[in-house]
C-alpha positions as CSV (number, residue, x, y, z in Angstrom):
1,X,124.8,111.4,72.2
2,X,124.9,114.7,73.8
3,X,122.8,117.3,75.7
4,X,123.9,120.4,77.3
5,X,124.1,118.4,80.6
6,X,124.8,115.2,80.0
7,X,127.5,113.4,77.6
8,X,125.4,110.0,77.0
9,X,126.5,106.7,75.5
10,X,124.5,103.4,74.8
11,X,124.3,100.6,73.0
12,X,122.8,100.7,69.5
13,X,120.2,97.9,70.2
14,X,119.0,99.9,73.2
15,X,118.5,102.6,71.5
16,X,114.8,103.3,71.7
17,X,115.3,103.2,75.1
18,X,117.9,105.7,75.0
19,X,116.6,108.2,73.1
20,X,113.2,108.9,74.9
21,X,115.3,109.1,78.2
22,X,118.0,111.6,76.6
23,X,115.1,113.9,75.5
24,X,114.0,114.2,79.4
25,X,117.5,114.4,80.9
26,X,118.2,118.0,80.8
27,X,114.6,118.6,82.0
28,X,115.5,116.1,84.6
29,X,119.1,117.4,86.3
30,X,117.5,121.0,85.9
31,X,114.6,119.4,88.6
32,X,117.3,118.3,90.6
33,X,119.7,121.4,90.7
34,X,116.7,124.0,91.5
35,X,115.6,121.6,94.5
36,X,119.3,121.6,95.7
37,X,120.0,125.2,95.2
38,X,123.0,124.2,93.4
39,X,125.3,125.9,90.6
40,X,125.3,124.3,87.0
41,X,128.1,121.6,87.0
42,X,131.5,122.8,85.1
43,X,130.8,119.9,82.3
44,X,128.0,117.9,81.1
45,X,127.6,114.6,83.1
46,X,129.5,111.3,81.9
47,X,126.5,108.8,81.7
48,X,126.7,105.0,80.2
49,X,123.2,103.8,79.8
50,X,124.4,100.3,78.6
51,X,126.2,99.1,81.7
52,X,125.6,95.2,82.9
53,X,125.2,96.5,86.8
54,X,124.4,93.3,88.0
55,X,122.9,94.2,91.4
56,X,121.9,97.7,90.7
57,X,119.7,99.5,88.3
58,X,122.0,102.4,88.4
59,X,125.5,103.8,90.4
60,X,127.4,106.8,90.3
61,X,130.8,106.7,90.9
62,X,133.2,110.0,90.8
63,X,130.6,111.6,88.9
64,X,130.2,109.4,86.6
65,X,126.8,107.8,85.8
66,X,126.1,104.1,85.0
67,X,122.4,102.3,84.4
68,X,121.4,99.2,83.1
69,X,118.4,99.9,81.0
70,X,118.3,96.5,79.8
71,X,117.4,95.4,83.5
72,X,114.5,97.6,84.1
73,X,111.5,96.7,83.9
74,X,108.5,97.8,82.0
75,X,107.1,99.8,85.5
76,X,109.9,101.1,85.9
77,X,111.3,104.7,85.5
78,X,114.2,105.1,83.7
79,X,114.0,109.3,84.4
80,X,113.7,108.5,88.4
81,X,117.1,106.6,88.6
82,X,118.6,109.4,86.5
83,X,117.2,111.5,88.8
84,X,118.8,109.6,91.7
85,X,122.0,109.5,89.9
86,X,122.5,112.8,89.2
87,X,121.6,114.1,93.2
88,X,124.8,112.1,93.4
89,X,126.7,114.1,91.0
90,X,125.6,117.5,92.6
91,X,125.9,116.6,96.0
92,X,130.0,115.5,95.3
93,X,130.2,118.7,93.9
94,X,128.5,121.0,96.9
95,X,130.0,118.9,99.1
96,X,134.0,119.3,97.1
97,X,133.9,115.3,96.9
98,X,134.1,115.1,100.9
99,X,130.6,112.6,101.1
100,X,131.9,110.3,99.2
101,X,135.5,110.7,101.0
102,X,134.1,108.4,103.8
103,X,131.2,107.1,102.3
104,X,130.7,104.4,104.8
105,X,129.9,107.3,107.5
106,X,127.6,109.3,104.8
107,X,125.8,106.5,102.8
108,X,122.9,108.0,105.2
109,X,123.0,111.0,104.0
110,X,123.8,110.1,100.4
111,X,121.2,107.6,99.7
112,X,118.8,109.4,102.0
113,X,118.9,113.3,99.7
114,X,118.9,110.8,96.6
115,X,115.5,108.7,97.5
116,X,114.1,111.9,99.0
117,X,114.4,113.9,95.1
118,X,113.8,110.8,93.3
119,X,110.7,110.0,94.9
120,X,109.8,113.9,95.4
121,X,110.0,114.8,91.8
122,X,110.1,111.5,90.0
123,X,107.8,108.7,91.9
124,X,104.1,108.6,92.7
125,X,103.5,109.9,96.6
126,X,102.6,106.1,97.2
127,X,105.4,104.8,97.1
128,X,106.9,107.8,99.2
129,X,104.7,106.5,101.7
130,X,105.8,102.4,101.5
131,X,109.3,103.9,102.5
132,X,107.9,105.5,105.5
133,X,105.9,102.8,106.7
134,X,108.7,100.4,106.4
135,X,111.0,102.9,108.8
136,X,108.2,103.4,110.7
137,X,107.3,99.9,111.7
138,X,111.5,99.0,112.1
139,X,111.2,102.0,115.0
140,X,108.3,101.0,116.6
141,X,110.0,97.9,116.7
142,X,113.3,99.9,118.3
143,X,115.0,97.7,115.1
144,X,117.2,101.0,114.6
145,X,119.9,102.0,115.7
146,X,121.3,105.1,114.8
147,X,125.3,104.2,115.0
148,X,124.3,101.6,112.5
149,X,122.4,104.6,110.1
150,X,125.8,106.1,110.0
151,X,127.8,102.8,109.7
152,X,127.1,101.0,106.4
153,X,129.3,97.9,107.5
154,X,127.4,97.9,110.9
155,X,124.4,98.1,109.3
156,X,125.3,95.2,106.6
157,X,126.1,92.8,109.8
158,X,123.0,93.4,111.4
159,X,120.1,94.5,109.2
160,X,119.4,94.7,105.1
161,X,122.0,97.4,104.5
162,X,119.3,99.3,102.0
163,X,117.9,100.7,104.9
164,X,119.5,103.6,104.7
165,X,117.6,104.3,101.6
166,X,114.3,104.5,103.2
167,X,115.7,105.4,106.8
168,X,117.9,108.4,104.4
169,X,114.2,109.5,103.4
170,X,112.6,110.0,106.2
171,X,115.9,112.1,107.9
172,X,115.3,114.1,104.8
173,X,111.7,114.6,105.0
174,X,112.6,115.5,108.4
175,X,114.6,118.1,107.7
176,X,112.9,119.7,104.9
177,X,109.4,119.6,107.1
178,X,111.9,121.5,110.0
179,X,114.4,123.7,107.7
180,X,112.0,124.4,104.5
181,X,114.1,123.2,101.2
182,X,117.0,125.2,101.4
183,X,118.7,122.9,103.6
184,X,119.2,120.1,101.1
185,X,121.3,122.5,99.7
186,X,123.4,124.0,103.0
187,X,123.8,120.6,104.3
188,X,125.7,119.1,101.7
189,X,127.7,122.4,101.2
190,X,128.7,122.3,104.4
191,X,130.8,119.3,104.3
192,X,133.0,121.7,101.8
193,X,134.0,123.6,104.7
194,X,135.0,120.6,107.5
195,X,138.9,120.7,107.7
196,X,140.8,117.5,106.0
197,X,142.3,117.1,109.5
198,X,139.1,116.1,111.2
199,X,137.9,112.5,111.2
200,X,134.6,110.5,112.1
C-alpha cells in the first residue's frame, strides 16, 4: 500500500490493523518533519508493518522502517512508534547518515530526539512525566554517569541500557526549554558538517 510518504507492506491477516494506521501516516511524518524543521525526504519511506521483532515493537535500520503490529497491545499506539520511527528516518537524513555512523556514541541522542517527538506529539503528558521521574530519581541517586549516556556498551555493562531513552528525553527537553524548537533541527544537521577525519 502506498501514501505519498510512506511505501507500506503487511500481511493480509493484519490488515485491519494496517489500514487505520496507513490512513494517519502521512499526517503522522508531516508532525514529525515540521517539529524538526526538516525538508521532505527524496522518496516515500520503506515501512514493513508485519515484521516478527522479537524484542522490539519497532526499529529503523538505514531508513527503513520495521513494526511488529501483531505484538502490540490493545493500549498501545501503533501511530506513536511510527512516529518514533520515522524521527529516525529524518534525523539520518539531516544528519547525511553520520548518527548512525557510530551509533554506539549517538544512541543518546538518537533514542533521546525520538522519545522526546513521540511522546511530545503522540503520548499522553503522563507518561512524559514517568520518564522524568525515572531519570530523576537515578540522579539523585548519582546512578548516572554521563560517559556511560554516550557509551551504549558501557551503559549495557553497568545499568539497563534503555536508559538512554528516558535519559535521551530529558537532554532534549533540556534543550528545547534552553534553545526553543529549532534546535532539534540544527543539532542533528550539524553532524552533516563534522569532517569524516574526526573521531569520538
Amino acid at each position: 500500500i502506498g501514501t505519498d510518504r510512506y511505501d507500506v507492506t503487511y500481511a493480509t491477516y493484519q490488515a485491519d490493523q494496517a489500514v487505520e494506521l496507513v490512513a494517519a501516516a502521512d499526517s503522522i511524518y508531516e508532525g514529525v518533519r515540521l517539529l524538526l524543521d526538516a525538508p521532505h525526504l527524496a522518496d516515500p519511506v520503506p515501512t514493513f508493518l508485519s515484521r516478527d521483532l522479537g524484542y522490539a515493537l519497532g526499529i529503523q535500520t538505514s531508513g527503513i522502517i520495521e513494526m511488529d503490529l501483531g505484538s502490540t497491545s490493545p493500549d498501545e499506539d501503533p501511530g506513536a512508534i511510527l512516529g518514533h520511527e520515522t524521527v529516525h528516518v529524518f534525523l539520518e537524513s539531516l544528519g547525511a547518515g553520520r548518527l548512525e555512523k557510530d551509533f554506539n556514541a549517538t544512541r543518546l541522542l538518537h533514542e533521546g530526539f525520538a522519545t522526546y517527538v513521540e511522546h511530545r506529539l503522540f503520548r499522553p503528558d503522563s507518561l512524559r512525566e514517568d520518564l522524568h521521574r525515572k531519570v530523576g530519581v537515578l540522579h539523585s541517586r548519582q546512578a548516572l554517569e554521563f560517559d556511560e549516556l554516550i557509551d551504549s556498551e558501557a551503559l549495557n555493562r553497568r545499568l539497563d541500557g534503555v536508559l538512554v531513552y528516558a535519559a535521551g528525553e530529558v537532554f532534549c527537553t533540556a534543550l528545547v526549554d534552553l534553545y526553543g524548537d529549532e534546535a532539534l533541527g540544527r543539532l542533528p544537521k550539524a553532524f552533516a558538517d563534522i569532517s569524516d577525519d574526526l573521531e569520538g
